[in-house]
N, C-alpha and C positions, 0 to 999 in steps of 0.2 A: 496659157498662163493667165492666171488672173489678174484684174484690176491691182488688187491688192499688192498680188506679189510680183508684178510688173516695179511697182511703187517702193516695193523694198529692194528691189533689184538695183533700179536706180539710185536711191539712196545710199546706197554700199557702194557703187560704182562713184558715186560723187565722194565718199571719203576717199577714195584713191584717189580721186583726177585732185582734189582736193591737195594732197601731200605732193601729186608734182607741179601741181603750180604754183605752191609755195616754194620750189624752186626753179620755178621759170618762170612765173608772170608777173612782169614787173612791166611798169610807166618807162619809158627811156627817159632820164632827167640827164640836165647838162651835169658832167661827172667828170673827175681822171682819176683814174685808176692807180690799183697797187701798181709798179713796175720793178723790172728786175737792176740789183746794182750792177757795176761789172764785174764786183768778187762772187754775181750768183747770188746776195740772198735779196732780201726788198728792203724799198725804201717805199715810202707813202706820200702821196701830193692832197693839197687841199682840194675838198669837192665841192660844189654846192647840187643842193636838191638832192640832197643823199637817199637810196636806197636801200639803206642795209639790215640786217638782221642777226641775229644769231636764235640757231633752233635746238641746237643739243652741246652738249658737254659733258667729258666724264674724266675724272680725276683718278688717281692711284697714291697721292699725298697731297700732304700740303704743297708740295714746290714742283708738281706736275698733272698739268689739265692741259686737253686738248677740248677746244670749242672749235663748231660747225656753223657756218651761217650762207648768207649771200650776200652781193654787190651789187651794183650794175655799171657795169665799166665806162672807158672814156665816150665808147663807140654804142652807149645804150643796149649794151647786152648783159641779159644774167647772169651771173659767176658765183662759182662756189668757192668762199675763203674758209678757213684754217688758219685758226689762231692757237699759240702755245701759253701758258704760264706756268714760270719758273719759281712760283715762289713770291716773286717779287713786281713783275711786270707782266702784259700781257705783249706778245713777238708775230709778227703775222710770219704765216711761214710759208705763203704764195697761194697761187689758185692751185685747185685741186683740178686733174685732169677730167673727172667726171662729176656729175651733178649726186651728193650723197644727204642725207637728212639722219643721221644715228648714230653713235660713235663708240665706244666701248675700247678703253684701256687696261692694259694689266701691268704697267711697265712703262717706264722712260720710251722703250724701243720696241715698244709693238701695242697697235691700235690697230681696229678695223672698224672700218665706213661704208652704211652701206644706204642705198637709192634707187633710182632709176635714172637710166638714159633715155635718150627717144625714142618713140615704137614700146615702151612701158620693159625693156631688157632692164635687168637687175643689176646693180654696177655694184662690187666690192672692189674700197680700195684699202689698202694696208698701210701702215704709217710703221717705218723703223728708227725715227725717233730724229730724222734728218730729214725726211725727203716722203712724200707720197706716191705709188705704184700700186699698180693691179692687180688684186689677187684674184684673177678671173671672173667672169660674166658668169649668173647661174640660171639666166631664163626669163625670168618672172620680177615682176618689180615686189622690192624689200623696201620692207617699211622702221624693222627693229631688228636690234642685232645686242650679244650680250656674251663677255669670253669672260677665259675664268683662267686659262695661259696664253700664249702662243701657241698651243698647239691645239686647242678647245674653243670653239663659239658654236652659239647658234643663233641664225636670222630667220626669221618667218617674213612671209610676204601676203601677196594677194589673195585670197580664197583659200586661206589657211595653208599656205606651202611653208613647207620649211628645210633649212637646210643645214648641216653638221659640218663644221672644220676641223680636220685632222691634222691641221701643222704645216699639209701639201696641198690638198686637194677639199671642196666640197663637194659633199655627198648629199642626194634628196632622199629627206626623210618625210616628203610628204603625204606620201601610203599609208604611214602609221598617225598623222595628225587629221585624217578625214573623217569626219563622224557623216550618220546618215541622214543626209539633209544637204541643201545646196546652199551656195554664197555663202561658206564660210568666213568669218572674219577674225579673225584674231587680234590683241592689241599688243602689247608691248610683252617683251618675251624675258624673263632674269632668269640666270643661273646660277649658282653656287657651286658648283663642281662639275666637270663632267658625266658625275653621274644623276643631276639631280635640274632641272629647269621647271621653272611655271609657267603659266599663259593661261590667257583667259579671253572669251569672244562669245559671238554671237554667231546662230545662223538660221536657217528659215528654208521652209520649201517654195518653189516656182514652176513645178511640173508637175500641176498638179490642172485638168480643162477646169475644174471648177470643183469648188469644196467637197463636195460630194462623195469625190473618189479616193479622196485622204484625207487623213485626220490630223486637223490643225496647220492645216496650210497657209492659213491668212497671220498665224502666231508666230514672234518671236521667240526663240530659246537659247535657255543661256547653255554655256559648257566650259567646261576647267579641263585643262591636261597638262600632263606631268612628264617629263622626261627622265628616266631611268638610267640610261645612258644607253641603252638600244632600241630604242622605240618610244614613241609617245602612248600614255595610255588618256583617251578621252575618258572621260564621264561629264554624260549628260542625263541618269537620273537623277541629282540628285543636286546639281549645278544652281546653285542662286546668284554665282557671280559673272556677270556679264559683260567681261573687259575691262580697262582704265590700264590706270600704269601701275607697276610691279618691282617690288625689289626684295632681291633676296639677298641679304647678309651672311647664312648660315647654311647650312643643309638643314637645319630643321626649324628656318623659320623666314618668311615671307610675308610682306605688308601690300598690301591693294588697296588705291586708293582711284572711285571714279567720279566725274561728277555727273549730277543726276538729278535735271530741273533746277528748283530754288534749292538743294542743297548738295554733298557730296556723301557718297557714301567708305566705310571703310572695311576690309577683310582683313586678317589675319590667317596665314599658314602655319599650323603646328603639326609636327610627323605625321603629315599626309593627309592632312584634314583642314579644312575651310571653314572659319566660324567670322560671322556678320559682328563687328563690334557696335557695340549700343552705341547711342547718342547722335547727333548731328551733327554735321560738319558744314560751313559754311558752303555754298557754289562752287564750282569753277578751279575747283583741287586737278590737276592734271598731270603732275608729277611729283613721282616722291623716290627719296634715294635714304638707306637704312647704314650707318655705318656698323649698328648691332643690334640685335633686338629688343635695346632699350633707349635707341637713339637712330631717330628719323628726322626729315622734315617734308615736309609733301605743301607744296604749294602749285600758282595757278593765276593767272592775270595780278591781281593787287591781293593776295590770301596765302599767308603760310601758318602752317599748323607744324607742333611739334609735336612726335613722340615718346613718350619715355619707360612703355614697355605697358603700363595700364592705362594712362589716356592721353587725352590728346590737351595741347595748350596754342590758343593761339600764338601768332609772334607778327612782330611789324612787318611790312614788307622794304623788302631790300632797296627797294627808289620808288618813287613817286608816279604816277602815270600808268600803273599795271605793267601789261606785257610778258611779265613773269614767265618763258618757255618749259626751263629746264633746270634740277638742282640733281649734283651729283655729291655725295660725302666720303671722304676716304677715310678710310681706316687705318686709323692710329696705334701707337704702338700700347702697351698693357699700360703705361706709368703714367698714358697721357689719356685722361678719362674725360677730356671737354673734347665738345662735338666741332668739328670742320667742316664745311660744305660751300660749293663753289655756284650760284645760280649765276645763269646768262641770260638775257631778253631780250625786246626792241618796242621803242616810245617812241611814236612818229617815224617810224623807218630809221629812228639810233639806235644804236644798240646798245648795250647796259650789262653792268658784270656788277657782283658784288659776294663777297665771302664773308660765311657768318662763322663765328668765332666769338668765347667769351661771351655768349649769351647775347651778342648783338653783331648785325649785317654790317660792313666796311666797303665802302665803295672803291672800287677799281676802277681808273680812266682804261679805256679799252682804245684797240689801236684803230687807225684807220686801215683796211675799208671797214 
């Protein structure tokens, strides 16, 4: 292996180790914890030197979002919380049995969560609209996950694995997401149907004694693939986009937003095709959620940008202090043509929620932990 691609080896391996120590390395601070009442749901006690977070969120209305974060409990351990809103308030709904970072709603009553546990195993857990449960281990640690029923997701993982739910069981579909080249990476995975997923990543050769005996060993490349509903089809001649986050609204249309240096970049998908939108985008754009494809927002630490199907406008940020994680937008019914979107974050280890509506962000007290 080369110099080189020793050095991108490692790099790749640090964004993974990266995603699980954001949820397990934490300071132990004096804390107390959610705990349970005696009718079974929680109640919350005051902390000080709080740890907490929130890292994803995904909505299916106005009056239903589940958020994802962390704690650190009474006894200085990391935990993974799970918070509801109803509309009106946000409800913790307990610790989660395993450590998940992604979250993906279609419904009051069914969510799927996915992560890693120790030793880098893949945790899915499933949410039925009461209570969190296991919808089995698939190996490998998952980083994104994206359903479109109950009976439809799909998660990618580490080195480009990915994996299909049928309602029972997941299936590895990771055969068909391998291009040729090693350390695949992939970034955040949207669906719009069953039959239709994007994703986008990076990857690079390391088996290579020295440049010599391959070509373009020491380079990065980019590559797009698609999900059909049976297979992933790469392409990497022709690939200029190379990961960020992803959302698809429709089957025939897809927004990519990543950041890249002192600014961000953006893509659009139209029936099957990838085109680079002009102009600049500020830094540090890191998600974005489309409720149609003329209504987006894709933000990122202190930076939201809106869409409205030809460009982009900036917009305040939702609180003060950055942090900005996560924005997800549900989709409203025909009669209701203003945009809803739920972001979650954390300033100084608080956490931070806010819903933009009416053309400006409304701040939500978020619960403890």
């Amino acid at each position: 292996m080369t110099r080189s691609g020793l050095a991108r080896w490692g790099a790749s391996w640090l964004i993974w180790v990266a995603v699980i120590c954001l949820l397990g390395c934490y300071d132990a601070p004096t804390a107390a914890a959610v705990s349970r009442s005696p009718g079974g749901g929680t109640r919350t006690g005051l902390r000080t030197g709080k740890r907490d977070s929130l890292v994803s969120v995904s909505c299916t209305s106005t009056a239903n979002c589940v958020a994802l974060g962390t704690y650190v409990s009474q006894r200085g351990v990391a935990a993974t919380m799970s918070l509801r809103w109803d509309g009106h308030a946000w409800a913790v709904t307990g610790d989660l049995p395993e450590p998940v970072r992604d979250v993906s709603c279609t419904s009051f009553a069914f969510c799927m969560a996915v992560g890693a546990a120790a030793g880098a195993e893949g945790v899915v857990l499933r949410w039925n609209g009461f209570t969190w449960s296991s919808a089995a281990q698939v190996g490998i640690l998952l980083g994104s996950v994206s359903c479109t029923s109950r009976d439809f997701c799909m998660a990618i993982g580490w080195n480009g694995s990915s994996y299909s739910w049928t309602g029972r069981k997941w299936v590895d579909q990771s055969a068909t997401s391998q291009v040729n080249g090693d350390h695949l990476t992939l970034s955040s995975v949207a669906c719009a149907s069953p039959g239709l997923c994007n994703t986008a990543g990076v990857y690079f050769y390391t088996d290579c004694v020295s440049c010599n005996q391959c070509s373009g060993c020491n380079d990065t490349y980019a590559v797009t693939e698609e999900w059909n509903g049976a297979s992933w089809d790469p392409n990497t001649s022709s690939a200029t986009l190379a990961g960020g986050a992803i959302s698809c609204p429709t089957t025939t249309f897809c927004l990519d937003v990543i950041a890249s240096g002192p600014s961000s970049r953006a893509w659009t998908w139209v029936n099957g095709h990838w085109r680079r939108r002009k102009g600049a985008l500020p830094a540090g754009l890191t998600t974005v959620s489309c409720a149609s494809a003329t209504s987006c927002l894709a933000g990122g630490g202190s930076v939201v940008e809106r869409w409205n199907g030809k460009t982009w406008t900036r917009r305040a940020a939702p609180w003060t202090g950055g942090g900005l994680a996560k924005i997800s937008c549900a989709k409203l019914g025909r009669a209701q043509r203003r945009l809803w979107c739920m972001a979650v974050g954390t300033v100084g280890h608080q956490v931070r929620s806010a819903y933009w509506y009416n053309g400006r962000w409304h701040r939500v007290v978020t619960r403890n932990p």
